[in-house]
C-alpha positions as CSV (number, residue, x, y, z in Angstrom):
1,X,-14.7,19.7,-29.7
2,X,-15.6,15.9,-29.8
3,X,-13.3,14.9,-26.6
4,X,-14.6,17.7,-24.6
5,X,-18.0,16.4,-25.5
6,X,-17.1,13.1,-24.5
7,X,-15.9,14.8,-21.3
8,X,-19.3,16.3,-20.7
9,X,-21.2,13.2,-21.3
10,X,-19.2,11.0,-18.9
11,X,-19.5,13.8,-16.3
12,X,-23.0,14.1,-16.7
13,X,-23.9,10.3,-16.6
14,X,-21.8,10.3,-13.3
15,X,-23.7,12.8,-11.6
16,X,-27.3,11.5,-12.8
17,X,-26.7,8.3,-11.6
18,X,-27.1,7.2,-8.1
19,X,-25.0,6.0,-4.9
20,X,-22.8,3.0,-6.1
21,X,-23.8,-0.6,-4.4
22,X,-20.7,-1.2,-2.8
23,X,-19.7,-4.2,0.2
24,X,-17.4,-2.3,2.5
25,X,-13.8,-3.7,2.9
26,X,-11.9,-2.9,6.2
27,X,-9.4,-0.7,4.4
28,X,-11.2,2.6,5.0
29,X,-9.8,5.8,2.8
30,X,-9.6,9.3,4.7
31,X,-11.5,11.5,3.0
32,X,-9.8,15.4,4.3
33,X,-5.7,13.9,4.6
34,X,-5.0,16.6,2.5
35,X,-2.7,14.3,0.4
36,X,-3.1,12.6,-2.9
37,X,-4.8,9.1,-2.0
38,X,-3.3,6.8,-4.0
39,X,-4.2,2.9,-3.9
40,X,-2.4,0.3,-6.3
41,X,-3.0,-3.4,-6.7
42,X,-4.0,-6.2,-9.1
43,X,-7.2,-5.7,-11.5
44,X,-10.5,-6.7,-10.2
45,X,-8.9,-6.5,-6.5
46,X,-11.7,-3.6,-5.7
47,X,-9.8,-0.1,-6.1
48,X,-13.0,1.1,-7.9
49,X,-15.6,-0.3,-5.3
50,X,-12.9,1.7,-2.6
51,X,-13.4,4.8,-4.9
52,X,-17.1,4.5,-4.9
53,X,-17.5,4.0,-1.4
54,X,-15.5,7.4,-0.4
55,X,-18.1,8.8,-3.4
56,X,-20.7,8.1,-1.6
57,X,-19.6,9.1,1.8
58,X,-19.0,12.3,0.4
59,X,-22.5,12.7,-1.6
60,X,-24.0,12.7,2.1
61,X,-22.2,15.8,3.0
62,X,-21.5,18.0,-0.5
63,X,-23.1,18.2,-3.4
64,X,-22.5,15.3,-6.3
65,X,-21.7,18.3,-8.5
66,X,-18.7,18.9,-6.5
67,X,-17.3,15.3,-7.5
68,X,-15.3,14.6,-10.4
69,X,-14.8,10.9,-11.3
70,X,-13.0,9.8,-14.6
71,X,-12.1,6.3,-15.6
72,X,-9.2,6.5,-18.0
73,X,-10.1,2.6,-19.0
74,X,-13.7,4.4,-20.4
75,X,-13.4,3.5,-24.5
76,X,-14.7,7.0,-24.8
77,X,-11.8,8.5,-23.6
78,X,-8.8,9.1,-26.0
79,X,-6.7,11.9,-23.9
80,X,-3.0,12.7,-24.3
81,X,-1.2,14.4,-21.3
82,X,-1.5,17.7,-22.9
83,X,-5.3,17.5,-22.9
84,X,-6.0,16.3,-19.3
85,X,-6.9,20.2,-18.9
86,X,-9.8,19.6,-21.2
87,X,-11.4,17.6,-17.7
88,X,-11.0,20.8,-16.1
89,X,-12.5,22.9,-19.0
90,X,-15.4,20.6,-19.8
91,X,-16.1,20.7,-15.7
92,X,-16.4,24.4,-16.0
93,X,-18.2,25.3,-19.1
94,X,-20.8,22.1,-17.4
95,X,-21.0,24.0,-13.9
96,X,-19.9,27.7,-14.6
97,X,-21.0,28.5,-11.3
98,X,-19.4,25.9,-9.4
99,X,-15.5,25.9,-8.3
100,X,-12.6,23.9,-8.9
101,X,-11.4,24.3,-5.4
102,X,-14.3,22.9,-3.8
103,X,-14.0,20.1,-6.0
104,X,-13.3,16.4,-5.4
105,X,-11.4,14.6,-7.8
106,X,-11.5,10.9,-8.6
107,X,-9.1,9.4,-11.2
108,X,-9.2,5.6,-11.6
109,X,-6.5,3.8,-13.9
110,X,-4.4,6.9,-14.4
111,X,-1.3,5.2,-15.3
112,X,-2.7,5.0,-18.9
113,X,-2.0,8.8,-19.1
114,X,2.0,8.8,-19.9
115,X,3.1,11.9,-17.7
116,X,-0.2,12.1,-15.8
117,X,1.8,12.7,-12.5
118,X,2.5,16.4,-13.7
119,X,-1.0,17.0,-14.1
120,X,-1.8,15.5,-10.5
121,X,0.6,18.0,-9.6
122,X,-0.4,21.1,-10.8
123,X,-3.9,20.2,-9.9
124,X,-2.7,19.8,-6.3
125,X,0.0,22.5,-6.2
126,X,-2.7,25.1,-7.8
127,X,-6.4,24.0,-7.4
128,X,-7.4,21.0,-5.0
129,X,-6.1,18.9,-2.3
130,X,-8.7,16.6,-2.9
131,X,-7.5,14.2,-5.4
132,X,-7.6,10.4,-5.3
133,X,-5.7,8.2,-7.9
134,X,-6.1,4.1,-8.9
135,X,-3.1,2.5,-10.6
136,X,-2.5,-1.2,-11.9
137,X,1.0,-0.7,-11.9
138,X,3.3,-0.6,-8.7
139,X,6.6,0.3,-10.1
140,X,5.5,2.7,-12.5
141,X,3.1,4.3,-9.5
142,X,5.7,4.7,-6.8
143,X,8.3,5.7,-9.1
144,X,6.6,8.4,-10.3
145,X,5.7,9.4,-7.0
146,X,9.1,9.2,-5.8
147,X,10.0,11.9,-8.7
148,X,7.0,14.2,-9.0
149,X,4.6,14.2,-6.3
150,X,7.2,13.2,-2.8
151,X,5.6,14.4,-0.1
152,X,2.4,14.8,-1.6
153,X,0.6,11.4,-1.6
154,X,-0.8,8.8,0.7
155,X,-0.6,5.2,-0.8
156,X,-2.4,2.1,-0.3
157,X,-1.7,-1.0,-1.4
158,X,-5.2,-3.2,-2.3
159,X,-5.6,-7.3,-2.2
160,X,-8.3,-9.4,-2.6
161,X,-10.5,-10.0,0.0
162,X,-8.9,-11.7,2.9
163,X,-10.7,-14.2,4.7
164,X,-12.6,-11.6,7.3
165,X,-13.7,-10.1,4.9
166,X,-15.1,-12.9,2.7
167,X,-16.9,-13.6,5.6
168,X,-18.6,-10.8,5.9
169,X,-19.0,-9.8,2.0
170,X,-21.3,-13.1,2.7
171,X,-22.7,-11.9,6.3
172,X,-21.4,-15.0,8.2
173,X,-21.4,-14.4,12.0
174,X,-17.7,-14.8,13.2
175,X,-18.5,-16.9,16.7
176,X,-15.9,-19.6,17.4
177,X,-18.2,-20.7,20.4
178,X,-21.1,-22.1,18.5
179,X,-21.0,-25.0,16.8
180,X,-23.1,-23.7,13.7
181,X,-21.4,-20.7,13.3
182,X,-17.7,-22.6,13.5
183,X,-18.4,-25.3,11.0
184,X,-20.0,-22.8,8.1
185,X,-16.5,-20.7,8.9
186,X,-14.9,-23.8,8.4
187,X,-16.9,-24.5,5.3
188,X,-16.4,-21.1,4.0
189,X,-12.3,-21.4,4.7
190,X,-12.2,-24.2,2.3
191,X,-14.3,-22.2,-0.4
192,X,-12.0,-18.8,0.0
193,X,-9.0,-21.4,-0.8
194,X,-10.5,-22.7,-3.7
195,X,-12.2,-19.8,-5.5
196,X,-9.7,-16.8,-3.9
197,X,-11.1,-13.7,-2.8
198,X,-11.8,-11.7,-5.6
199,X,-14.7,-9.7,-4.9
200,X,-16.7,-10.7,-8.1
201,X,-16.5,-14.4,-7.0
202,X,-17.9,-13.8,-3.9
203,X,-21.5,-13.6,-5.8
204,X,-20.7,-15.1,-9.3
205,X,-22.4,-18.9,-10.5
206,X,-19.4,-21.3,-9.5
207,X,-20.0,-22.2,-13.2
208,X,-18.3,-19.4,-14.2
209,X,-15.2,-19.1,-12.1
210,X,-12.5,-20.4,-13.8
211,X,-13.5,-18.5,-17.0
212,X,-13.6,-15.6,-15.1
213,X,-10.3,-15.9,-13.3
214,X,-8.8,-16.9,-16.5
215,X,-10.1,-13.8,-18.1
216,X,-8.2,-11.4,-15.5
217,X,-5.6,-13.0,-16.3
218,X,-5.5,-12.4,-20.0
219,X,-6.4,-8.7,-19.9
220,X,-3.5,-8.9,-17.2
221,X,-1.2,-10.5,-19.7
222,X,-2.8,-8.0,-22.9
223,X,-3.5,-4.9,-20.9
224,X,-0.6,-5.0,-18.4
225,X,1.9,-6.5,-20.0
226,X,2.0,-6.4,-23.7
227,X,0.0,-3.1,-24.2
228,X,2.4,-1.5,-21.7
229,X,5.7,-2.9,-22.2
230,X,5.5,-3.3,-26.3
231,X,6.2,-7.3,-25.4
232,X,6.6,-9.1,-28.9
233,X,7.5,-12.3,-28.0
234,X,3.6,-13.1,-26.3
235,X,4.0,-16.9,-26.5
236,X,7.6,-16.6,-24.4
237,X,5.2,-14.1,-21.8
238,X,2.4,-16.6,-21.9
239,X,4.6,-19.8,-21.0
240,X,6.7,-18.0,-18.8
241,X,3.9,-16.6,-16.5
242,X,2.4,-19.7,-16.2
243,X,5.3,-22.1,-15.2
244,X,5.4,-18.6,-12.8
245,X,1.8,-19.5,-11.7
246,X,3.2,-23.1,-10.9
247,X,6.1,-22.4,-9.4
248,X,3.9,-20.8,-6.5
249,X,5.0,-21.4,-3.0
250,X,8.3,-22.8,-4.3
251,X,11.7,-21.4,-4.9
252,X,11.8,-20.1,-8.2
253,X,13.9,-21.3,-10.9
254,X,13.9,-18.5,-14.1
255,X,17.1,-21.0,-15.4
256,X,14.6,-23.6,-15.6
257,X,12.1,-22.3,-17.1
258,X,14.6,-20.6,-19.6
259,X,16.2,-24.1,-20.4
260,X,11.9,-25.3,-20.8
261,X,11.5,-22.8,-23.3
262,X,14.8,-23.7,-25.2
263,X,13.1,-27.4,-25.1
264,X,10.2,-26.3,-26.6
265,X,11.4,-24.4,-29.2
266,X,11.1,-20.9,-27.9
267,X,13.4,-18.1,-28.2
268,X,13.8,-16.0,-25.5
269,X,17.3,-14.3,-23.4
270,X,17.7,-15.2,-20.0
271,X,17.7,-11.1,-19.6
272,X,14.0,-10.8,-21.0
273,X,12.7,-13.5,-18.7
274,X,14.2,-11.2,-15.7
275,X,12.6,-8.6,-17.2
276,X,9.1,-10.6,-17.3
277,X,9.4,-11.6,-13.7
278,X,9.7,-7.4,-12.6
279,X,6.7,-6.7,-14.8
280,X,4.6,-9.7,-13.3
281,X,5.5,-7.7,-9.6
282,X,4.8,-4.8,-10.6
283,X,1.5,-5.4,-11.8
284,X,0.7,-7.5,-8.5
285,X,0.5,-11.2,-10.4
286,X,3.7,-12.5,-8.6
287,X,5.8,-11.8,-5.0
288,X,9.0,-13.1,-4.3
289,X,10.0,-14.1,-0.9
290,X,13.5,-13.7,-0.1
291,X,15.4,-16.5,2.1
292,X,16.9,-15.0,5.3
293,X,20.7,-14.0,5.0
294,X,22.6,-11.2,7.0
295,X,24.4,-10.4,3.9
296,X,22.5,-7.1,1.9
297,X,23.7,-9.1,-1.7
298,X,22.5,-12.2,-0.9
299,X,18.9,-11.0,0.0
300,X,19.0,-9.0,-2.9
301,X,20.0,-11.4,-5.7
302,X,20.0,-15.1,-3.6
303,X,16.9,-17.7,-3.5
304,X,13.8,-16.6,-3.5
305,X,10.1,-18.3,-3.4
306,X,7.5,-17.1,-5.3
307,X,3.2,-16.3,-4.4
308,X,1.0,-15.6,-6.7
309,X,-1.7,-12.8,-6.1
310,X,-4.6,-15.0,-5.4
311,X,-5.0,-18.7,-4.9
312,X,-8.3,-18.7,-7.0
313,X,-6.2,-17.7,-9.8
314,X,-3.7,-20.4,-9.3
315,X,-6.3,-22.8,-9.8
316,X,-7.8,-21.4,-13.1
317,X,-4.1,-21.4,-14.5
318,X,-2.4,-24.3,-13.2
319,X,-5.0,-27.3,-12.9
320,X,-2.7,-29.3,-10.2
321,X,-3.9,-26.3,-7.4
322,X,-7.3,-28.0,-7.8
323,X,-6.7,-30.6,-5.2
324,X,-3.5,-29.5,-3.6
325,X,-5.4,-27.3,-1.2
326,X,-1.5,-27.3,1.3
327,X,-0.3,-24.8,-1.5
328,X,-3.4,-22.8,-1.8
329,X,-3.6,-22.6,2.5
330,X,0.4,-21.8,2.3
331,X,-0.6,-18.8,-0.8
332,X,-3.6,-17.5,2.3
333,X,-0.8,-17.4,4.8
334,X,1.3,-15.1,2.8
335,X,-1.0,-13.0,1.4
336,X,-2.4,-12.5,4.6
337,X,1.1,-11.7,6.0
338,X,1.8,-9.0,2.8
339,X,-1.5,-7.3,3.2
340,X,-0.5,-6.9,6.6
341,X,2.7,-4.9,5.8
342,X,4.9,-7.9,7.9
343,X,8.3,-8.2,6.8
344,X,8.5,-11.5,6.2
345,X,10.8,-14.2,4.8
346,X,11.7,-17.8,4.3
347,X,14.5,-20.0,5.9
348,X,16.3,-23.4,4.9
349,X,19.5,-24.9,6.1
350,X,21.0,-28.3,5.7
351,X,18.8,-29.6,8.3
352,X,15.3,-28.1,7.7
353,X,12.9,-25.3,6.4
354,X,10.6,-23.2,7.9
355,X,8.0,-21.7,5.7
356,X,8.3,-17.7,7.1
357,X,10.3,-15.8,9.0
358,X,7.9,-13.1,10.7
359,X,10.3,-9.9,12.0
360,X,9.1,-8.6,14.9
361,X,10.8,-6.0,17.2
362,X,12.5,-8.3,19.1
363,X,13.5,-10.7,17.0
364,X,11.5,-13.8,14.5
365,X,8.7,-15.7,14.8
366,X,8.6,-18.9,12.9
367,X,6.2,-20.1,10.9
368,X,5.0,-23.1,9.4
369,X,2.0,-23.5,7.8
370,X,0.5,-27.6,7.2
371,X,-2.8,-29.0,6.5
372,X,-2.6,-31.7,8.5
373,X,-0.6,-32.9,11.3
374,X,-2.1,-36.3,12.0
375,X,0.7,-38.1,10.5
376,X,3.6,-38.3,12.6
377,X,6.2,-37.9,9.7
378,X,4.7,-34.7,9.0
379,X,4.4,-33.8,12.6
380,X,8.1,-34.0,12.8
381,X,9.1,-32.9,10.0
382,X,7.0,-29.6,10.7
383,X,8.0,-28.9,14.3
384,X,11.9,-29.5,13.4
385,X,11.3,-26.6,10.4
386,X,9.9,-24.6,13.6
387,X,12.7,-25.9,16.3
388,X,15.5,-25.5,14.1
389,X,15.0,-22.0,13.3
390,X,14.0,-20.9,16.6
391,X,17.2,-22.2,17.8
392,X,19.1,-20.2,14.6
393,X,17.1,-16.8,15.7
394,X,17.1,-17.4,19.5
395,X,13.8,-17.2,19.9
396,X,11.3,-18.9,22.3
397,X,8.3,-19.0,20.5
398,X,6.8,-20.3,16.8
399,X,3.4,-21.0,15.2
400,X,2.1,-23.8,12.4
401,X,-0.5,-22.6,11.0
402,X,-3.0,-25.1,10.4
403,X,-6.8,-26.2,8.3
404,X,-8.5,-27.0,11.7
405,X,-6.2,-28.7,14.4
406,X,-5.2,-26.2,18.0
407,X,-2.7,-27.4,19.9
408,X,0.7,-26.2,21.9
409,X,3.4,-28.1,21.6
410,X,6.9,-27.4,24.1
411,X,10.1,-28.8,23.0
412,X,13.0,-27.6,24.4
413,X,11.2,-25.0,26.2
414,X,10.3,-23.5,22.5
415,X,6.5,-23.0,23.1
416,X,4.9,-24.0,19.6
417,X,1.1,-22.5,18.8
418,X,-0.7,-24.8,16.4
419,X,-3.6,-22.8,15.4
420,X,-6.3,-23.6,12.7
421,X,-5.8,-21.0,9.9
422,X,-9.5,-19.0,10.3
423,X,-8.8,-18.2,13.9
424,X,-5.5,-16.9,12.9
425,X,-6.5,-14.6,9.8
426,X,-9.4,-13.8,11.7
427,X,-8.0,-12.3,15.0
């Protein structure tokens, strides 16, 4: 049977080679939870390189026999639900004296198995509690989840790099006390908000960045979107997602773009735009950040801003993120924030904005988040966003997150941190 074959082979070729080369991210997988390890994010964000370094943790201490790794994006693979047992047969008739419950099972882009979580299931329910999964897709991950495997899984969300660790992918000391070692993290900072943090970038030519970020984001657009979703109307998708890409750090306007694409000749209902912006969240391209309201509907369905997944990637799509290096410190701040599981929002009244809203137990931290403060119009402008909604929330405190100035600033006994962005992400 060819697809067992193929089975075999891939198997095979897995267990010949040896221990992956991977650059260790400070997200660190349990190996023995006894759950289904599941991790989800964007492409290229390093779920694999996470994958392979559990593999090779694990090769130290069993056998590589014992591992099974399958990458449902491998061209030689053509599997239906119904044949996912043929893994299972083709791992026994390769190792008949090996067993299945000993057995560590990696399976990386599984979402492209329609009904794959009832396999994970009975694998779990009948054979092995060692199972790890890798999924593109939030929505269609968690909901599945929710249905078929509650109570079985551990999930992990994965980013790109943040800025500790795109230090250390590039073994730069962290030492804020010598003057060397501050002004390459202050050289790097700039860099990270440029090129982004995914991990390929780290070590690519710079020559080949933007064709490289632009790439991710076509197989996003062809792999994610349109393969997935059986979108016709690509050149609505294509214009839509990148006046998304430009609308980064901003409040979003979908009746805007809508009334662009009218101007320009596209067809497209306002309901199938709604529809593009869920897909583009749930394959980790786009976040929306809600304002704060204490009403439930209003958070749900009122203003939001939008963040892209990577400021890198804003650049290669929309060419105006090239210099405007504010937006692309503002896109750090919040993905920092997000990958740090902070429940977060925006605020705006009649008087002033404040960039986030940080919940905390007792109560909100403002944020603002500025390049430079030098000028005094921006000075002002900044603190007031901070003032004003310390005085809405009652609290004493707020930050403003800045490219290099540290300060503290008291007005009206509201103590105001200003702290330079790479001390900030980095403690």
């Amino acid at each position: 049977m060819k697809k067992k074959e193929a089975i075999k082979t891939i198997l095979r070729e897995f267990h010949l080679r040896k221990d992956f080369e991977v650059k260790k991210r400070e997200l660190e997988l349990p190996i023995e939870s006894g759950k289904i390890v599941t991790l989800i994010g964007a492409r290229r964000s390093g779920k694999s390189s996470l994958f392979y370094d559990i593999i090779n943790r694990l090769s130290k201490k069993i056998s590589k026999e014992l591992i099974v790794f399958i990458n449902f994006e491998d061209e030689r693979l053509d599997l239906s639900l119904e044949e996912l047992d043929l893994i299972l047969q083709s791992y026994l008739e390769l190792y008949p004296t090996h067993s299945l419950e000993e057995c560590y099972f990696f399976f990386d882009e599984i979402q492209n198995i329609k009904g794959w979580e009832k396999f994970a299931r009975r694998l779990y329910d009948t054979i092995s509690k060692n199972i790890f999964v890798t999924g593109s897709n939030s929505k269609l991950l968690s909901s599945e989840i929710a249905t078929s495997l509650r109570g079985r899984t551990l999930t992990f969300e994965v980013f790109p790099l943040s800025f500790r660790e795109f230090l250390n992918f590039q073994k730069i000391e962290i030492d804020f006390y010598t003057t060397k070692s501050k002004a390459l993290i202050k050289s790097m900072l700039e860099r990270y908000l440029q090129i982004g943090g995914f991990p390929e970038l780290v070590f690519l030519d710079e020559k080949y960045h933007l064709q490289t970020l632009q790439e991710y984001f076509d197989v996003m657009i062809f792999k994610d979107l349109i393969e997935r979703y059986n979108i016709s109307n690509v050149v609505a998708l294509k214009f839509f997602l990148k006046r998304l890409i430009a609308s980064a750090t901003k409040e979003l306007s979908v009746n805007k773009i809508y009334n662009e694409l009218k101007s320009n000749g596209i067809k497209i209902g306002k309901n199938s735009l709604y529809e593009f912006l869920e897909y583009a969240q749930n394959i980790f391209l786009a976040f929306l950040l809600p304002k704060y309201t204490t009403k439930l509907v209003n958070l749900e369905l009122g203003e939001k801003k939008v963040y892209s997944i990577d400021m890198g990637l804003n650049r290669a799509i929309d060419f105006s993120f090239s210099n405007n290096l504010g937006k692309a410190l503002e896109e750090a701040v919040f993905l920092e924030l997000r990958r740090a599981k902070r429940e977060i929002f925006y605020f705006s009244n009649k008087k002033s904005e404040c960039d986030f809203l940080i919940k905390e137990k007792e109560g909100f931290i403002p944020m603002q988040v500025t390049l430079f403060m030098e000028e005094e119009d921006t000075k002002q402008r900044e603190i007031k966003g901070v003032i004003e909604a310390c005085k809405e929330f009652n609290s004493s405190k707020g930050m403003i997150i800045t490219l290099d100035l540290e300060d503290e600033i008291v007005v009206d006994e509201i103590i105001i941190k200003v702290i330079p962005f790479y001390k900030w992400a980095i403690n």
